[in-house]
N, C-alpha and C positions, 0 to 999 in steps of 0.2 A: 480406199482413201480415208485418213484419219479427216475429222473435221473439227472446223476449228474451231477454239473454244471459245474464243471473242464472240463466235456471232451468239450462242446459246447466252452469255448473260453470267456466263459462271463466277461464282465472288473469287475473291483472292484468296492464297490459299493461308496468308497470315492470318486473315480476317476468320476465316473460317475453324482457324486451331484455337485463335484468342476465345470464339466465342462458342464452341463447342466441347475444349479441354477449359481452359484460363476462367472461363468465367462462371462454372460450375466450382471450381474450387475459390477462386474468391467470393461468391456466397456460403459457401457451404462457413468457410473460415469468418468473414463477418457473419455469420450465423453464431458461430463458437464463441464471438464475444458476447451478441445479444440472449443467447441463449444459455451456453457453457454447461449444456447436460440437467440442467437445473428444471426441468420439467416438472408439472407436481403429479402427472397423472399418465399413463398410456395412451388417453383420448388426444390430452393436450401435446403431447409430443410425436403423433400422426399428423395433428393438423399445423404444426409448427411444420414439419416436414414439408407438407405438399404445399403449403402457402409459401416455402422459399421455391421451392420446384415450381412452383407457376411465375413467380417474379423473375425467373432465368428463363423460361421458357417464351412471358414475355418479348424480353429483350433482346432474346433469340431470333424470336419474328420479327423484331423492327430491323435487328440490324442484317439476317441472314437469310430467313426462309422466304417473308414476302417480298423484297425486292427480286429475289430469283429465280422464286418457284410460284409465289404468285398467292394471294389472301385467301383462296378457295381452298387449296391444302392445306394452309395453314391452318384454317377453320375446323378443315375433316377432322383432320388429326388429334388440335384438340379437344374435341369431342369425344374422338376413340380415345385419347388420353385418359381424359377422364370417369369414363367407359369403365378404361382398362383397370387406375386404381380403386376404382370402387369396386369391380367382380374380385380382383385381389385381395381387400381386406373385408369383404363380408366370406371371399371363401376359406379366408383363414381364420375369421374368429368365431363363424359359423357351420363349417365342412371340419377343416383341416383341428383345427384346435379341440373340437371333443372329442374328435376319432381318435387324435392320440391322449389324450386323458390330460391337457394342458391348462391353462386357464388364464395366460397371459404370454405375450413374443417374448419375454425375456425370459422361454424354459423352453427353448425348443431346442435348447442342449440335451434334454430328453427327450426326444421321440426318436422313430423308427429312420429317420433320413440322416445317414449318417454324417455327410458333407455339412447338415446344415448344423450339427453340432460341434462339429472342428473348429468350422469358421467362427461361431460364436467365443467357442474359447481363444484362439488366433484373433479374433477381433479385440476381449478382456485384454488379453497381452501387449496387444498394439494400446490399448486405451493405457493399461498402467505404465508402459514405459513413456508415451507422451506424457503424465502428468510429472513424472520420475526424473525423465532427462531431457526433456524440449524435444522439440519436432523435428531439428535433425538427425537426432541419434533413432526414434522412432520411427523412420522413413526410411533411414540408410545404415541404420548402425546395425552389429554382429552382435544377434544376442538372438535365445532361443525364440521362434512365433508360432510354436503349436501347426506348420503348416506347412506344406513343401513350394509352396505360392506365395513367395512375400506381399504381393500387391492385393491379394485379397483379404488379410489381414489392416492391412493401410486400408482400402476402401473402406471395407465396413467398420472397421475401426474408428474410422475417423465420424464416419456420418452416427454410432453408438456414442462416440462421445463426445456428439453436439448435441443429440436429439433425447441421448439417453438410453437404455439397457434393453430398448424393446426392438425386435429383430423388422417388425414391420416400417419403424421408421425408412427402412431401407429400401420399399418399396415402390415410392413415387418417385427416388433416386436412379433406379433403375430402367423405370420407365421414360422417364427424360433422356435418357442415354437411348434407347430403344427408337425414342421420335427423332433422335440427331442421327441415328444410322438409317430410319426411314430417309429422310431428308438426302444426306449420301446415297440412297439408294437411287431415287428421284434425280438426283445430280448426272449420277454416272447413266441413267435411261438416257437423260440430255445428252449427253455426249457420245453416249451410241446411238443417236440419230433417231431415235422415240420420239412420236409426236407425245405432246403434251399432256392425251389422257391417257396415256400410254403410261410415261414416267409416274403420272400420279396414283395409276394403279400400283406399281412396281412398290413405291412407299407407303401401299395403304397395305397391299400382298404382304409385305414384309415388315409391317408392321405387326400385322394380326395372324403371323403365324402360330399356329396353336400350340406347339411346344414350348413357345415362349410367350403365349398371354396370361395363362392362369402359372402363375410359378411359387414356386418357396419362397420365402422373403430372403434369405441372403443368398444370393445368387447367379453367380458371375459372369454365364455364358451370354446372357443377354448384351453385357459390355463389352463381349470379344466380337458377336456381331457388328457392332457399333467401330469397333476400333480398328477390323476387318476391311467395312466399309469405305472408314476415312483414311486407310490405308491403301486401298485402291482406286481413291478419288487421288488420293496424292501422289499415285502412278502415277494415272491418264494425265495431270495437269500439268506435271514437270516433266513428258516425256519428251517436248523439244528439243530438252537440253538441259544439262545439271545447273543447281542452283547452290548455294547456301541454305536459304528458307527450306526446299527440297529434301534437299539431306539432313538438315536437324530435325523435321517434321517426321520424317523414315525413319531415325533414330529411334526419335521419342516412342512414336508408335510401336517402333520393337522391342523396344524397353520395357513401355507397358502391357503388350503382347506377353512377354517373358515372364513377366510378373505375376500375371494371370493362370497361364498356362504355357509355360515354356518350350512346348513344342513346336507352337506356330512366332516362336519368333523370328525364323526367315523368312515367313509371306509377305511383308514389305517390302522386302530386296528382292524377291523371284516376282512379285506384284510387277516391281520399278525396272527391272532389269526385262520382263516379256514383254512390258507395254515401250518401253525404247526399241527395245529388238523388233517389235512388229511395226513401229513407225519407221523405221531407217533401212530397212532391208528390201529389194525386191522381192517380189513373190511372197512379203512376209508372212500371210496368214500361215500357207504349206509349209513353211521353212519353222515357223511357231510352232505348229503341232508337232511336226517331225522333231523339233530340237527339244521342247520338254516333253513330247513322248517316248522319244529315247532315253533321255537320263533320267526320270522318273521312272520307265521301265526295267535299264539297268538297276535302279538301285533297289527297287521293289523285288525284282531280280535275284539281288546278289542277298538280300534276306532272306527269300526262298529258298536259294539253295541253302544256304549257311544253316536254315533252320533242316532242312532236310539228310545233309551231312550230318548234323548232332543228333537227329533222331537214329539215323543209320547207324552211327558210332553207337551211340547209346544203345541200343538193339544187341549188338552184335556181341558186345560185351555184356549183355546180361541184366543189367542195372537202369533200363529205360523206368523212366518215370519223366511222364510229361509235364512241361513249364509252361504250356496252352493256357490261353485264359480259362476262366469257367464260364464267362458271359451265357446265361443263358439257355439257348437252342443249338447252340454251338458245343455244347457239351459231347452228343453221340458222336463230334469230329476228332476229338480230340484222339483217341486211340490208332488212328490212322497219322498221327504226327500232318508235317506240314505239308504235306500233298493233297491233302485234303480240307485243312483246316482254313488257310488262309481266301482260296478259291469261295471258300462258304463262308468264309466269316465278310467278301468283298459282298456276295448278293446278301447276305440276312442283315447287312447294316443297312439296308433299305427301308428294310421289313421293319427293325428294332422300335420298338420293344414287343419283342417275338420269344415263345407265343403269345396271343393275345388273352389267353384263359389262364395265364401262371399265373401260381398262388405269390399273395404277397400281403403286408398288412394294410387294413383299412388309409391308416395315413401314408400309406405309399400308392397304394391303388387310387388315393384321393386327386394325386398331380398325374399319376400315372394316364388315366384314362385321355390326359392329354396328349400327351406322348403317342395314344394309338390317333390319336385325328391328324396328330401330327406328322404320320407314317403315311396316312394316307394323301394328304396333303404335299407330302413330299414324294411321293409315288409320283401323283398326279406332275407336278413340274419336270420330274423325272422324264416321264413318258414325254411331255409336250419338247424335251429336250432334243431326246431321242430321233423322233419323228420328224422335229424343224431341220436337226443333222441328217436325217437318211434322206428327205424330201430335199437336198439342198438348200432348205429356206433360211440358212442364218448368213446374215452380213458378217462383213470380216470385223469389225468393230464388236459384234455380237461373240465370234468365233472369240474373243480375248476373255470375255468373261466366263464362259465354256473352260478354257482351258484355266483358270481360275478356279473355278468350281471343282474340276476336275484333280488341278493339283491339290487343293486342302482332302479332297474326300482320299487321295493316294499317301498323303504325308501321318493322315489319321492309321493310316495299314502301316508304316512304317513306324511310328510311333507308339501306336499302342495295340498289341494283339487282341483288345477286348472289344475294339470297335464300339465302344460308348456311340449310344445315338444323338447324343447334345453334340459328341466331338464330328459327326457327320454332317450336321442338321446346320450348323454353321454354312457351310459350304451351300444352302437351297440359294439365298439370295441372287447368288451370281449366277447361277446357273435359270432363277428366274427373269434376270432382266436379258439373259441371254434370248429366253424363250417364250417370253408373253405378248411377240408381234404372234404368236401360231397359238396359244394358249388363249387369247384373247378369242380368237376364232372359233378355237374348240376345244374351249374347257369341258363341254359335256361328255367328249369322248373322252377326253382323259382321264376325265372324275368315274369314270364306268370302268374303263381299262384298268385305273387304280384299283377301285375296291374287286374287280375279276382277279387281278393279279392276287389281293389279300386270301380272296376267298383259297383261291388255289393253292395258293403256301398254306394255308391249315390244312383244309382238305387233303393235303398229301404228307401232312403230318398225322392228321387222324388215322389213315390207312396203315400208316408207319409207325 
């Protein structure tokens, strides 16, 4: 039985876009005029930063999180907010910035992370053609941005060239995105039928997941959580029935999905189209699983074999050379083509970033080390998933965000052979509010079962 959304308290879902998309960007743009790049120092253009990021975060709370999540979370959070930008810019100008030999955010066009140098230049780019041609040819127009992502160029673009050339301005920017996806997160507990500390775990859990608290300053994956979230908030809330508000809201959010990472721009629409399908069918949970476990399998499927026949061909004819990713521990797969590789590349994106003793440089092992808590951390929701399925303890309301979870981690194997661990790690969320009525009970087993599982994947890489 879906429940309904009147009694939980839920805000509107205009209210909710205005003030989570709409009013981040008209600060950021009335920032543009009071400020316009014009910083005289790095110091001054962090705290110019987070001083607009708390006047939205604010406004935030009066108009969205305390009327319907309640002053106590809102409190948490910002605390963990502020928590969060301080371990971020003392570990960048204190960890991250000597290890690579930098001396200020506006050179980390040089260091060893290569993403974080793209976007830099993809940001320059975005900054010269706004000052060059106005802000709709900068936004929309056809012209080269250094990036295969237009929308990450525009983001950090824009907040570079309000705040100025230092990569950390970008920072508390991200993290405000991060508390609006906690906040969705907390949303959609409500309406899977969570009691109250329940849901506030769920937004505190996923706030403070460790792959994404200590991060790089330009850094996008955090905003696809975020846009993930209020894309499957804006399932569940217009699953009654199509709307207007509904559909441009889907839109938008695939839009910016695209922008970002253009793979997940159908989670919107497979989001809106499961969560219809499970409210209006009989039997829908069974009929859900079965109906995206089939064509998810199929297609998953029909890349297997596709990759399996071109390795065959290839073979046969003499000229094999494989097109496998190199990610990693996935390397001894590759010689066995896709009969082996894909099967292993679905368990080690668990694992990622496996192994946990590869060499790498100091300023990559600096965020990296997050990335292994964050393995384990996602192990653990893993298992507690696992076992609330095999125990039959998840509700059918639960069972939606499961198969959620499930389709981003299957569209990641479809999309990209390297199984990137940020492009999996996305997908914990859902899969935690799926599973923190049984995780709540026993985290200790699962936090044990996690790191046994860790230990054992080296352990039998040592041997090997």
């Amino acid at each position: 039985m879906t429940i309904a959304i009147e009694t939980l308290g839920q805000p509107k879902l205009i209210r909710a876009f205005l003030t989570t998309i709409c009013l981040p960007i008209a600060a950021l743009t009335g920032a543009g005029f009071i400020v316009g790049g014009s910083t005289s120092s790095e110091i001054g253009a962090n705290v110019a930063a987070v001083l607009v990021v708390a006047m939205v975060w604010y406004v935030a709370g009066r108009v969205l999180i305390v009327p319907y999540l309640g002053r106590r979370l809102y409190r948490v959070l910002t605390i963990l907010a502020l928590v969060r930008i301080a371990a971020n810019l003392l570990h960048f100008y204190e960890v991250w910035a000597p290890i690579s030999g930098i001396d200020s955010s506006a050179s980390v066009l040089y260091t060893d992370i290569t993403d974080q140098g793209v976007i830099q230049v993809s940001a320059g780019v975005f900054g010269e053609t706004l000052r060059a041609d106005g802000v709709a040819y900068a936004v929309f127009g056809d012209y080269y941005r250094a990036i295969n992502n237009p929308g990450v160029g525009v983001v950090f673009g824009a907040l570079l060239s309000v705040f100025g050339p230092y990569a950390t301005v970008a920072i508390p920017w991200v993290i405000l995105l991060s508390l609006f996806g906690a906040v969705f997160a907390a949303l959609l507990g409500r309406w899977a039928g969570l009691p109250e500390r329940l849901s506030r775990l769920v937004a505190i859990l996923v706030f403070l997941m460790p792959g994404f608290f200590i991060f790089p300053p330009l850094y996008r994956d955090n905003i696809m959580v975020f846009l993930l979230l209020f894309a499957a908030w804006t399932a569940v809330l217009g699953n009654r029935g199509p709307s207007v508000a509904t559909a441009g809201v889907i839109v938008a959010e695939a839009l910016m999905l695209w922008s970002l990472r253009e793979v997940y721009v159908v989670l919107p629409f497979v989001f809106s189209g499961m969560a219809y399908f499970a409210r209006n069918h009989a039997n829908r949970d069974k009929m859900l699983l079965i109906a995206v476990g089939s064509s998810v399998g199929l297609l998953v499927g029909l890349k297997y074999i596709s990759s399996l026949l071109t390795d065959f061909v290839a073979r046969a004819s003499g000229s094999f050379t494989s097109t496998l990713s190199d990610f990693s521990i996935l390397l001894p797969f590759k010689s066995f083509g896709a009969v082996l590789f894909y099967p292993a590349a679905a368990v080690f994106a668990l694992l990622a970033p496996m192994p946990w003793w590869q060499q790498g440089s100091g300023s990559v092992l600096a965020y990296q080390v997050f990335a292994y808590a964050q393995a384990w951390y996602g192990l653990a929701v893993a298992v507690a998933f696992g076992s609330a399925v095999f125990t039959s303890g998840l509700r059918r309301s639960e069972r939606l965000f499961g198969v959620f979870a499930g389709t981003i981690f299957l569209l990641t194997l479809m999309g990209s052979a390297n199984f990137a661990s940020l492009y999996v790690q996305v997908a914990y969320p859902f899969a935690l509010i799926a599973s923190v009525r049984y995780l709540a009970v026993s985290w200790r087993a699962c936090v044990a079962l996690s790191g046994g599982i860790i230990i054992a994947a080296h352990s039998i890489l040592l041997v090997a």
